[in-house]
N, C-alpha and C positions, 0 to 999 in steps of 0.2 A: 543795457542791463541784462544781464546771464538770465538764462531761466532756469530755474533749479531744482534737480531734479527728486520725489519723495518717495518713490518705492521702487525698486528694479528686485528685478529674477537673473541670479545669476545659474545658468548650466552647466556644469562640469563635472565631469567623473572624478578627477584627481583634486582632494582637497586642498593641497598646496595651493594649486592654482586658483581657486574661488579664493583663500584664506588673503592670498597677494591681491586678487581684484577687490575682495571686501578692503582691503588695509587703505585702495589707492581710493575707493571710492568713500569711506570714511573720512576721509583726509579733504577729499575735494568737494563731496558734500555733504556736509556734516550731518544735515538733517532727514540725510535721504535714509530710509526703512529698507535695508537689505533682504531680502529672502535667497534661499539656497534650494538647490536640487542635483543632485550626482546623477539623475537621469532624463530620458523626454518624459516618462509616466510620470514623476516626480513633479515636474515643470507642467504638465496636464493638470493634472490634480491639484495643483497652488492657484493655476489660471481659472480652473472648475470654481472652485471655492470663491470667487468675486472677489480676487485680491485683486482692485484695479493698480496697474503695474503702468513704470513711465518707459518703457523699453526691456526686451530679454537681452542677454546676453548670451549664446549659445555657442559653445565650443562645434566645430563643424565633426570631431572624431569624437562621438560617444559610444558605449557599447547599443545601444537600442533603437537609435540609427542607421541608415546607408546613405553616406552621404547628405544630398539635400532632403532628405525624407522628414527631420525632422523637422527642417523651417518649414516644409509645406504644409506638414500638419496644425503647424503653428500659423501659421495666417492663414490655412482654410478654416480653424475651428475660433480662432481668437485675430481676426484681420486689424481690426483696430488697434491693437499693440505692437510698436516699430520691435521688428527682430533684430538684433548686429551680431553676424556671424563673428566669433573671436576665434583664430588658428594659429597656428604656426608653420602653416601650408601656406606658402605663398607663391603663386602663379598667377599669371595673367586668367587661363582660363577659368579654374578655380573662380576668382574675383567675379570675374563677368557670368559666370554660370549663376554663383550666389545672388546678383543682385540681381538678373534675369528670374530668378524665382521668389522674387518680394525680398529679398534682407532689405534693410535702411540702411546697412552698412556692412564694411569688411575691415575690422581691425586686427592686423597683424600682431601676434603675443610680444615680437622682437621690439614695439613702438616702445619709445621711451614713454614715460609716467607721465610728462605735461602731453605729450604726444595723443594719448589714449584719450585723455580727459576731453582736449579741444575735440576728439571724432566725435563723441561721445555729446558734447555742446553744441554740435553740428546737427546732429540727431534730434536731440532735442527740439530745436529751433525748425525740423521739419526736411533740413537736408540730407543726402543721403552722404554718406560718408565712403570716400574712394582715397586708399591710401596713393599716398606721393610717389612708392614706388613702382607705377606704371611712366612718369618720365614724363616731362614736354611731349617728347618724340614720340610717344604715344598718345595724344589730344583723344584723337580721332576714335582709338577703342576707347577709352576713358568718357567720351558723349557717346557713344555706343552702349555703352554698358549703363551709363545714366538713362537715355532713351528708355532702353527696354524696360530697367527697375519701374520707371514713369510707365510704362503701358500697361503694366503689368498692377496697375491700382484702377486701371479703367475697369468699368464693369461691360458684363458679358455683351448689351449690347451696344454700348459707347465701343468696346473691339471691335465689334462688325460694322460700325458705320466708318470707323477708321481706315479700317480694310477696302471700305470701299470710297473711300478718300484717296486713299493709295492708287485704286486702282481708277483712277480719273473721273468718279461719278460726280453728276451734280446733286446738291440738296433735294431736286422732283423726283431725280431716278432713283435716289437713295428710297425717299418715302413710299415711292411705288415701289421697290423691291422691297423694304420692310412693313409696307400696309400699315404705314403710322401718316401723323402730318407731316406736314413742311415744321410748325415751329417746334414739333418733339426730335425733327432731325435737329433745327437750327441748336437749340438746347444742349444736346448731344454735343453737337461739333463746339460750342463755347465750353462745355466742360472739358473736353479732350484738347481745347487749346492751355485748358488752363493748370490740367495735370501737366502736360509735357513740355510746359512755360515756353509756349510757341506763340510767335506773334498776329499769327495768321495760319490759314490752313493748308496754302501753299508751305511754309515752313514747319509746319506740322507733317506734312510728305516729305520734305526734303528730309528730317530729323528721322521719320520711320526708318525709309527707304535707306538712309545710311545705316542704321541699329539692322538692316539685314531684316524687316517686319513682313511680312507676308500672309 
């Protein structure tokens, strides 16, 4: 069963293009509450206001941005709301830079219309959305770029107990270099398996260390 979605933020300087995402998201859920913003203060000020929202959608070129300045703002001030970067920039780096700084997703403007909607149901459902054209032949950056988006929802210190996962400590050395317990490490390390859908904490290093995590 779909989960469906009831109020989104869409971002965009150029009406056209909100007036095309309101038309598609109209159509595929019917019942979802549109709201609009042609800026990031626009998009502050609708999230100020306690519009709880089921995702942003933020064009990645606006005028009141640089680049990723404005998802950051966006998930340092509102974390609980999935951002999806929407462009028509599409590079690999690009891609991997956006979801290294918290997007849930990167949807290409070129996707076709069922295209958009399934990223979009992806999202929803908690996954992060990586369009197709990074290629088979690219796996490898495509769980790279998923890793980081996944480390990048750990909190400040579930990152430093990862870091020193990484760097071969055990759970006692961990606690004695953080002057906490053993079961506040142990806790730690179960949540950090369970953001980076790691089965273990050994594969939880192996998963870092290839995303390049340090």
């Amino acid at each position: 069963m779909n989960i469906e979605m009831e109020r989104v933020l869409i971002v965009d300087d150029h009406s056209l293009v909100r007036d095309g995402m309101r038309s598609l998201l109209e159509i595929s859920f019917p019942d979802c509450e549109i709201l609009e913003a042609g800026a990031l203060t626009e998009a502050v000020d609708a999230l100020s206001r306690g519009d709880e929202v089921d995702m942003v959608l933020l064009d990645l070129n606006i005028p009141d941005v640089t680049r990723f300045s404005g998802l950051t703002e966006l998930r340092d001030h509102f974390p609980s709301v999935p951002v999806v970067m929407v462009s028509g920039q599409l590079d690999r780096i690009t891609v991997r830079e956006a979801l290294a700084a918290g997007a849930a997703g990167f949807v290409p403007k070129s996707l076709k219309r069922n295209e958009i909607v399934d990223a979009l149901r992806q999202v929803l459902e908690g996954e992060i959305y990586i369009p197709e054209f990074l290629g088979e032949e690219d796996d490898a950056s495509r769980e790279a770029a998923q890793t980081l988006a996944r480390i990048d929802t750990l909190t400040p210190q579930q990152t430093v107990v990862l870091r020193h996962l990484v760097n071969g400590k055990l759970n006692k050395q961990i606690a004695y270099e953080l002057n906490v317990s053993m079961t506040t490490v142990k806790a730690h390390v179960s949540a950090i398996l369970q953001k980076l859908h790691a089965y273990s904490r050994t594969h939880a290093v192996i998963l870092a260390n290839r995303a390049g995590f340090n």
